[in-house]
N, C-alpha and C positions, 0 to 999 in steps of 0.2 A: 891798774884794772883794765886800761885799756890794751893793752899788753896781752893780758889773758885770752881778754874775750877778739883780741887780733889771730893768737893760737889757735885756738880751739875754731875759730872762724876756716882759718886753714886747714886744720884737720879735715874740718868735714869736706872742704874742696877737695882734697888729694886722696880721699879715704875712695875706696870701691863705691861703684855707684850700683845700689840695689838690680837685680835683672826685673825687668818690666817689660810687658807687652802690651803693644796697644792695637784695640779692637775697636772697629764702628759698626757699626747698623746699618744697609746699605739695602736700597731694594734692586741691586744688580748681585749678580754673584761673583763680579772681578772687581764691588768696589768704584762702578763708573757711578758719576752724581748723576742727578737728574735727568733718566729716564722719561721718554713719554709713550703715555698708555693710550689707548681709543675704545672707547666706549660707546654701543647705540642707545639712542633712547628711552629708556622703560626696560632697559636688561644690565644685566651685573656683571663686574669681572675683577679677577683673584689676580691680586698684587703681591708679589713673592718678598720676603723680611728676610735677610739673610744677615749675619755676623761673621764681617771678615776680620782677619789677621794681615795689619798693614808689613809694609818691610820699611819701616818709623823707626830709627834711631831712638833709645838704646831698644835693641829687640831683641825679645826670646819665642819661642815658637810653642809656648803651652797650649795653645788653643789644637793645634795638629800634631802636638805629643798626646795630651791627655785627652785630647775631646770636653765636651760640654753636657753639664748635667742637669741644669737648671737654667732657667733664664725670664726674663720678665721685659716687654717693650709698650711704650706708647706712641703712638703716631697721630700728630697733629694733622687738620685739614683746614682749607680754609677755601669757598665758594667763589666765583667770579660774578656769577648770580645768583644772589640770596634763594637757597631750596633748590637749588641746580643739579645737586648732587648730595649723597649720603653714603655713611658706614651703614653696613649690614649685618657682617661680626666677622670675625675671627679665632684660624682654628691652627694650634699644634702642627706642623704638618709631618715630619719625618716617622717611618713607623717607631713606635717602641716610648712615645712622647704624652704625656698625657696632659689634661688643662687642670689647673688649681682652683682650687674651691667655687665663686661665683665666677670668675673671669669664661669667656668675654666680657669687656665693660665695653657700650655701645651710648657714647653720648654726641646727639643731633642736634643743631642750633641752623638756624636760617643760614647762616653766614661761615661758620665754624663749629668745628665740631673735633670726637680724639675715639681714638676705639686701642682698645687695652687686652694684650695678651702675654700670658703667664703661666707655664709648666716646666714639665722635669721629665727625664727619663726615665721607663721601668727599668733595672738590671746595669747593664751596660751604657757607658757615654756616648753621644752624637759624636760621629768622626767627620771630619775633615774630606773636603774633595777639591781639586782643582788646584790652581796659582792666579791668584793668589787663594793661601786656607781660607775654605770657607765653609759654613754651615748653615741651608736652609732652617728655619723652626718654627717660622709662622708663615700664614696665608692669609691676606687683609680681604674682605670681599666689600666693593665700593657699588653704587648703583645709581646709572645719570638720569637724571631728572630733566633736564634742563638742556636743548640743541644749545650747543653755543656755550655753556659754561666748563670751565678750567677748574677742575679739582686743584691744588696745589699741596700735597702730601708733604709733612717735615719730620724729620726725625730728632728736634731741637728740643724738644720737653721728653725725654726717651724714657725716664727716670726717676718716674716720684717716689716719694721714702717708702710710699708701703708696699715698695715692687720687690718680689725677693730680687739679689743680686744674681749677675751672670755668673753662675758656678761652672770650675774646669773640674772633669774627672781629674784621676790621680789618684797614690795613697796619701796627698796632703792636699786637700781640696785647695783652690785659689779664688780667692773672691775678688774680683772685679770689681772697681766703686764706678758708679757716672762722675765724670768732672761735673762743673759746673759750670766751667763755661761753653760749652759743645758738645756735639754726639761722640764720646769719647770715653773708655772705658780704662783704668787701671786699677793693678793690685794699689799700690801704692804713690804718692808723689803728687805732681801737679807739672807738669813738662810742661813746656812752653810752646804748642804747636797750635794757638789763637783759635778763635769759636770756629769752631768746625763740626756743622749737620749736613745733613743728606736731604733731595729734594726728589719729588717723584711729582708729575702734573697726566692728569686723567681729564682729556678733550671728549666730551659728548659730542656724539656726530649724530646725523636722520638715521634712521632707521633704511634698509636697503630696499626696501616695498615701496617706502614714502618716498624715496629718489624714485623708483621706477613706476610710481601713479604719475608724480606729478613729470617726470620725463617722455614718459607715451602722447602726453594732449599736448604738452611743447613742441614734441616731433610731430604732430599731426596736425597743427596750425602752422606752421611753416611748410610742409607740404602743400598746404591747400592754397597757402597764399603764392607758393611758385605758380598750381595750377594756375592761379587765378592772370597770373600773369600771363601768362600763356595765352591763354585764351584771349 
């Protein structure tokens, strides 16, 4: 018996190893981690969601042969001070993309929070640009609350069940699964390439008014105080 299942063990060792590509979710478009964004005060600003196609061992290139039809992402956040900062929503971005049923999901908590986006395209698939392939398809909009508080954006929950999968055009569609253990997407398998998310931090800064109120009476009491010496 043991015998057998040593055979058959070996087969599958030596047998072709299925073609799979592996995709993340990246809010750069070459795939760099964590990004930082700056934000003033009491105003918003759009954080770019792209799906690149790594050069990951075993690799095939379906994502910039076929293009992309479908896709669904969530992105975690998490506050440096509680109400510092918030999701706003997010929207589809490339033309030709449209948003599914209720999505945006926009949930806010003191501390943490996760904003959910999920469409398809009309006609024709999302193509590929650049090296590494990549394809914009969402636009997150974040908004700081709080001088001094660190948004810290993750891409590590990317994938809950009720998200449709990343579809590849094509005449044989390819569905994409999330691993489970990282921002990491395959047709099939479980490759061994350890938790791996993507990170994005959005720094609230003053507003440019509030620096130059409060920089005019700073420059104007040190003036006075030279006069004073002076005199």
């Amino acid at each position: 018996m043991h015998r057998i299942v040593a055979v058959f063990a070996l087969a599958g060792l030596l047998s072709p190893t299925a073609a799979r590509a592996d995709l993340i979710l990246s809010f750069s478009a070459d795939g760099t981690n964590n990004p930082t964004f700056f934000v003033n005060v009491g105003q918003q600003i759009q954080i770019p969601i792209y799906i690149v196609e790594r050069n990951q061992a075993p690799l095939t290139t379906d994502l910039s042969t076929f293009g992309l039809v479908n896709a669904g992402v969530r992105v975690d956040y998490t506050n440096l001070i509680a109400g510092g900062g918030q999701a706003v929503t997010g929207t589809m971005t490339p033309p030709g993309w449209f948003q599914v049923g209720t999505y945006p999901i926009v949930v806010n908590g003191p501390s943490a929070g996760h904003l959910d986006i999920s469409g398809g395209t009309v006609g024709s698939a999302a193509t590929t640009t650049g090296t590494p392939p990549a394809i914009q398809f969402g636009t997150l909009t974040f908004q700081g609350n709080t001088v001094g508080d660190i948004m810290s954006l993750s891409t590590t929950n990317t994938h809950p069940s009720s998200y449709a999968e990343l579809v590849s055009g094509g005449a044989s569609a390819i569905n994409f699964e999330h691993q489970p253990y990282g921002n990491i997407f395959w047709p099939s398998g479980d490759p061994a390439n350890g938790n791996l998310h993507y990170m994005a931090t959005i720094t609230v800064t003053p507003e440019p008014t509030l620096i130059l109120c409060v920089g005019i009476p700073a420059v104007g009491y040190v003036a006075w105080r030279r006069r004073k010496k002076i005199d």
